[in-house]
C-alpha distance (Angstrom), angle and dihedral (degrees) to the residues before:
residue distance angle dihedral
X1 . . .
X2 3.88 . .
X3 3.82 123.3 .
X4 3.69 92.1 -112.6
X5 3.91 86.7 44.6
X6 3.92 86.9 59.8
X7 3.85 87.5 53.3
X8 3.43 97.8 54.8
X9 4.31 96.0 48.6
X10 3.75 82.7 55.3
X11 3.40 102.7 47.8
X12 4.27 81.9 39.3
X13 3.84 87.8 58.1
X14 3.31 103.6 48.5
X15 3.37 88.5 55.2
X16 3.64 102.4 49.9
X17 4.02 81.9 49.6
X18 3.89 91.6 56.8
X19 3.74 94.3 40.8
X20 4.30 92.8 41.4
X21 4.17 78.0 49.9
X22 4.16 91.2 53.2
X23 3.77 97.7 38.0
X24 4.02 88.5 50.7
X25 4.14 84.1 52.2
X26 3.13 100.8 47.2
X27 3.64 96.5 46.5
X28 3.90 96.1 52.4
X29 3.86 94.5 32.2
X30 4.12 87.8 53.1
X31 3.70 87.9 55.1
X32 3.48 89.5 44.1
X33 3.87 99.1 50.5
X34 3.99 91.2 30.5
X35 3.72 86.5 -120.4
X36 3.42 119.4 166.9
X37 4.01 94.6 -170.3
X38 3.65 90.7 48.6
X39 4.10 90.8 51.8
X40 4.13 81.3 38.0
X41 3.92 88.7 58.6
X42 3.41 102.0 42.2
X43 4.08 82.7 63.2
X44 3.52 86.6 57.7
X45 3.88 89.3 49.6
X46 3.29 88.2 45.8
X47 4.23 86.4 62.5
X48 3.52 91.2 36.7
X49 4.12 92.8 60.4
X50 4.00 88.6 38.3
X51 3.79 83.7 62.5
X52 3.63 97.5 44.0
X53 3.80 92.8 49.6
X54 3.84 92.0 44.5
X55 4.24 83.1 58.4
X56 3.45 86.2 48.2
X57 3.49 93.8 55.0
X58 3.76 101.6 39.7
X59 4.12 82.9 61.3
X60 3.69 87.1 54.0
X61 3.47 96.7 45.5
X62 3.70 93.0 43.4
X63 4.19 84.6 62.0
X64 3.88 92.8 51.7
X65 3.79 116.8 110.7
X66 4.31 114.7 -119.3
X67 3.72 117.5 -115.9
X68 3.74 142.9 -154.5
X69 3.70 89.7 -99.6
X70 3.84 104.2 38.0
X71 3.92 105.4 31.1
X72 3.92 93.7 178.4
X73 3.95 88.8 52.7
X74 3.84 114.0 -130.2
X75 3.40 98.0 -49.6
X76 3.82 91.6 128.9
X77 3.59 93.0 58.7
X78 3.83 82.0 78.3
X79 3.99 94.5 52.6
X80 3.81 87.1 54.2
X81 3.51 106.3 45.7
X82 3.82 85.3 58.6
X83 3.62 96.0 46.2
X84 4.33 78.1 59.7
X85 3.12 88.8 47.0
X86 3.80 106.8 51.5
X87 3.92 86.4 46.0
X88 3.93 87.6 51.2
X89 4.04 95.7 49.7
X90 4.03 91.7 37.6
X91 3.77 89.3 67.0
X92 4.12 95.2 39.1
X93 4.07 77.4 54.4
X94 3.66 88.3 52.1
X95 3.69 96.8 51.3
X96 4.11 91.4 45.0
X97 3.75 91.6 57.5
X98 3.84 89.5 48.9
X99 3.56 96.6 47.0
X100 4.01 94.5 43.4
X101 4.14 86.4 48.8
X102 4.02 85.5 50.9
X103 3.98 91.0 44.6
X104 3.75 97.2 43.1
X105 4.14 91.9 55.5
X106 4.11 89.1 45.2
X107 3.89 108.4 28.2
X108 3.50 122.6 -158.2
X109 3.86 135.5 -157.8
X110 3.85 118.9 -91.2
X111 3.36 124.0 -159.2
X112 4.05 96.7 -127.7
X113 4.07 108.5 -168.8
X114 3.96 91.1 50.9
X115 3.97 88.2 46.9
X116 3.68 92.7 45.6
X117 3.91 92.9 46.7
X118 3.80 89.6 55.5
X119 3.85 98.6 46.2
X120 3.90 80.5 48.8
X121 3.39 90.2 58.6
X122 3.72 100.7 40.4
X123 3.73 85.4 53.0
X124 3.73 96.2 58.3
X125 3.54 93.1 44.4
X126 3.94 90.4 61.7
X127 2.86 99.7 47.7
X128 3.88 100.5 44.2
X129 4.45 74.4 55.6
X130 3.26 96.5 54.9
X131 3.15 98.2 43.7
X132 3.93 87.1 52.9
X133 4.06 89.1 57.8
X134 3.92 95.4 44.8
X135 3.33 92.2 90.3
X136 3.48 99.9 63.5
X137 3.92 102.7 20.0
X138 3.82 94.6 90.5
X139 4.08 92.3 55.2
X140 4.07 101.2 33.1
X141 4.04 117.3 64.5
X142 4.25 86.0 -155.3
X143 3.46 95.5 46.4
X144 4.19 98.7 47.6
X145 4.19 82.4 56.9
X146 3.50 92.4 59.1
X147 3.66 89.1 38.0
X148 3.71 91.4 59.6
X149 3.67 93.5 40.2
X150 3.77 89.2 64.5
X151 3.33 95.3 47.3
X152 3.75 95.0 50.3
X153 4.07 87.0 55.7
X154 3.68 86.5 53.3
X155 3.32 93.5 57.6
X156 3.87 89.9 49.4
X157 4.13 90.8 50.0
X158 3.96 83.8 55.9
X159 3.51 85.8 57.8
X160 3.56 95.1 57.1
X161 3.36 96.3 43.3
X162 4.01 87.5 55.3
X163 3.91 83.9 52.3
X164 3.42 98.0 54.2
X165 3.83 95.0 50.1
X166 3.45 85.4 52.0
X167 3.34 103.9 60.0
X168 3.60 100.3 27.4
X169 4.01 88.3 68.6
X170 3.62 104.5 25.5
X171 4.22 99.4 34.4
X172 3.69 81.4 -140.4
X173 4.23 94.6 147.4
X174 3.78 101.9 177.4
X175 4.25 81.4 77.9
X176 3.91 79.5 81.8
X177 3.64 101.9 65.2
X178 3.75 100.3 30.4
X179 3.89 82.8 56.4
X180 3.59 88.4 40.5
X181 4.09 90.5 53.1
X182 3.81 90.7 41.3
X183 4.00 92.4 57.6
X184 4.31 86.0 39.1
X185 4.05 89.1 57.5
X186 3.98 89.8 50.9
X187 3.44 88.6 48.2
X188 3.86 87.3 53.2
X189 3.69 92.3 52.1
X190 4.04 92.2 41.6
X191 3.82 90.0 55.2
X192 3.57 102.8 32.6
X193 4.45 78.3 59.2
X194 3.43 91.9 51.9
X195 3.36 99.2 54.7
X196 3.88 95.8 37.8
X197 4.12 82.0 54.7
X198 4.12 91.3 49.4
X199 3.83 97.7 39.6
X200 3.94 82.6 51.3
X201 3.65 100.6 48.2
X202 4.01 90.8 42.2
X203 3.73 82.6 58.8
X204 3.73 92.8 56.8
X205 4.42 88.9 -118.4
X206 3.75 118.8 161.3
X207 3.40 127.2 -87.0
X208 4.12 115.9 -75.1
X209 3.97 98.5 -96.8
X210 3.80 94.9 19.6
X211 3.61 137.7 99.4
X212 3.77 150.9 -173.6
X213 3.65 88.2 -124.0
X214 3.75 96.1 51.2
X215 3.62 101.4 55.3
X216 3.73 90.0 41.4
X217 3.85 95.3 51.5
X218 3.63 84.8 53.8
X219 3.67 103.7 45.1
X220 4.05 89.1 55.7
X221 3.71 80.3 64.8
X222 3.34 105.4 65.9
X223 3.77 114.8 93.5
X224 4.15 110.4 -102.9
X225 4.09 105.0 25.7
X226 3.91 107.1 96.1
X227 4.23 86.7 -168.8
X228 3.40 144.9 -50.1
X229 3.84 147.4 -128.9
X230 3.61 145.7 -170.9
X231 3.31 95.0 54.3
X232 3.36 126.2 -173.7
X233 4.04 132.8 -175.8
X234 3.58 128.1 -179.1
X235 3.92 156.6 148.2
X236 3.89 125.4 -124.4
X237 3.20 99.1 -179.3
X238 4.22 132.8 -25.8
X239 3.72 94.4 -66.6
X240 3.70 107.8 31.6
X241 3.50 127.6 72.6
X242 3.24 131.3 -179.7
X243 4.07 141.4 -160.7
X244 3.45 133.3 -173.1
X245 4.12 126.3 -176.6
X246 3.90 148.5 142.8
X247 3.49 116.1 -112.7
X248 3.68 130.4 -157.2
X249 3.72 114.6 -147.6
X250 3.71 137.2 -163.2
X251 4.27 114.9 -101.7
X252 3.73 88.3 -117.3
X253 3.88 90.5 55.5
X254 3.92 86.7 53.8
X255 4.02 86.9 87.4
X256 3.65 94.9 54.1
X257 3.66 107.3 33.2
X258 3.86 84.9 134.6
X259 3.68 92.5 64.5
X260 3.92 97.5 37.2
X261 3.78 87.2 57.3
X262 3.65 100.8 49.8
X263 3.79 89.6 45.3
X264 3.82 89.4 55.9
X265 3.63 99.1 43.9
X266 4.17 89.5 47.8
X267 3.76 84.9 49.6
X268 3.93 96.0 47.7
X269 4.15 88.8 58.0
X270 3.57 94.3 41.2
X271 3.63 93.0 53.7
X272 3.62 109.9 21.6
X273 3.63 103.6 25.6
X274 4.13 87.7 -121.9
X275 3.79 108.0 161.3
X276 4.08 100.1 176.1
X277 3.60 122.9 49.3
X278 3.59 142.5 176.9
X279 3.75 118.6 -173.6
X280 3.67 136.6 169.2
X281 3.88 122.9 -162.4
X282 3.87 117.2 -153.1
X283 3.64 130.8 -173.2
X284 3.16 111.8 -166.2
X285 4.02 94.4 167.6
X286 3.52 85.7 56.7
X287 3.84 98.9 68.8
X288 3.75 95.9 29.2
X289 3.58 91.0 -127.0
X290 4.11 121.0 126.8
X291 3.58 132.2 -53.0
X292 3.93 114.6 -101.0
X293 3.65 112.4 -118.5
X294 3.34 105.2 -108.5
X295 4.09 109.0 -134.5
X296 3.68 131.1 -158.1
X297 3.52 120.0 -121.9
X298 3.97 93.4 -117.8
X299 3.78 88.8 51.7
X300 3.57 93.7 56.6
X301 3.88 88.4 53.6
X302 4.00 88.1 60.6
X303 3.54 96.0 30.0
X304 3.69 91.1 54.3
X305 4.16 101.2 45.0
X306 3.79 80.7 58.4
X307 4.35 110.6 115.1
């Protein structure tokens, strides 16, 4: 494991410590309180530490050695822990929105200075994470999620907080469950994104942002390759991407194919961020032989489902 690898576990732990510490809080001071947005946030803690533990894991998968049996590693195990996940927190959403619809039409008391010291306290704890995972959030794609994830609960603890106030002075207790449903429907969205970001990654899709099209547009520019074909783009887990392609060279690249292929993989992580490639060069004015067909990507789709 690299140095700055080491960095990012510790700043990764001491968040899943802060957040374990707030999701703990919130769970016991919700029951205390019989606060339905407390209980609501701690399900959106609950998310928040799945994602931190899922970057925790990706760096530990990252530093386990292939096999003969699993030649990407265990990188999927990552992919389908979250797809569990999203399922998991999708029906604790569910049951939120229910129980905030059933609270909001019979309202019951909350005790308001324990519920506001909690959300206090979940509140600091974010933000003493995030500010933990700043540091390296701007230069590592896995970190910045969990970054953002933090944040996000943050947001949701100010909520709270705003709840609590609320009710505290005004004895208005319906604030409870529309906070309650508020924090459900992000939820919703936060699960329903997981799950559309595992489903897609299990179906070997291209990278959010990226694009066949992209990478091939580029590669055309690159002095010596004429075109290329078979192309393939895809995700093996969150922060591995991979590409695959033949790619037809100029005759006067033929005596530095070495170079021209260490140029183009440098370029594809610079730019794109793709860590595993496999690329063929062919020169077919070198032999004098015929052209190869050059095939769209959508025709290889069809082309390829054929039997």
């Amino acid at each position: 494991m690299s140095v700055l690898d080491q960095s990012i576990t510790k700043r990764l732990l001491f968040a899943i410590i802060l957040t374990s510490l707030t999701l703990v809080a919130e769970i016991v001071g919700g029951l205390w309180s019989n606060s339905l947005a407390l209980l609501s946030d701690a399900g959106h803690v609950f998310l928040d530490l799945f994602a931190l533990l899922l970057s925790l894991g990706a760096i530990k998968l990252a530093a386990q050695p292939v096999s003969g049996k699993h030649s990407y590693g265990w990188h999927r195990a990552e992919v389908l822990a979250a797809l569990i996940n999203g399922l998991t927190v999708l029906l604790m959403a569910v049951a939120i929105l229910y129980e905030g619809g059933k609270r909001f039409l019979a309202p019951e008391e909350v005790k308001t200075l324990p519920m506001l010291a909690i959300a206090v306290f979940g509140l600091l704890a974010n933000l003493l994470a995030a500010k933990g995972l700043h540091g390296h959030a701007r230069d590592d794609l896995n970190v910045r999620s969990a970054f953002l994830h933090v944040l996000g609960d943050a947001a949701a603890s100010v909520g709270v907080i705003a709840g609590a106030l609320l009710m505290h002075f005004t004895g208005w207790y319906q604030a409870d469950p529309i906070i309650s449903i508020a924090i459900g429907l992000l939820i919703l969205v936060g699960a329903g994104r997981v799950l559309r970001d595992a489903i897609h990654i299990l179906m070997e899709g291209a990278p959010r942002g990226l694009s066949v099209g992209q990478v091939a547009d580029y590669l055309r520019t690159i002095d010596g390759v004429i075109d290329l074909h078979h192309v393939n783009l895809w995700s093996i887990c969150s922060h591995i991407t991979a590409f695959s392609a033949h790619l037809e060279i100029t005759p006067e690249s033929e005596a530095n194919r070495a170079e021209l292929l260490h140029r183009i993989e440098h370029q594809l992580q610079e730019r794109f961020h793709i860590n595993h490639t496999t690329i063929q060069l062919v020169c077919t004015g070198c032999s004098g032989g015929p052209l190869i067909k050059a095939l769209s990507h959508g025709e290889q789709a069809h082309n390829g489902c054929r039997h």
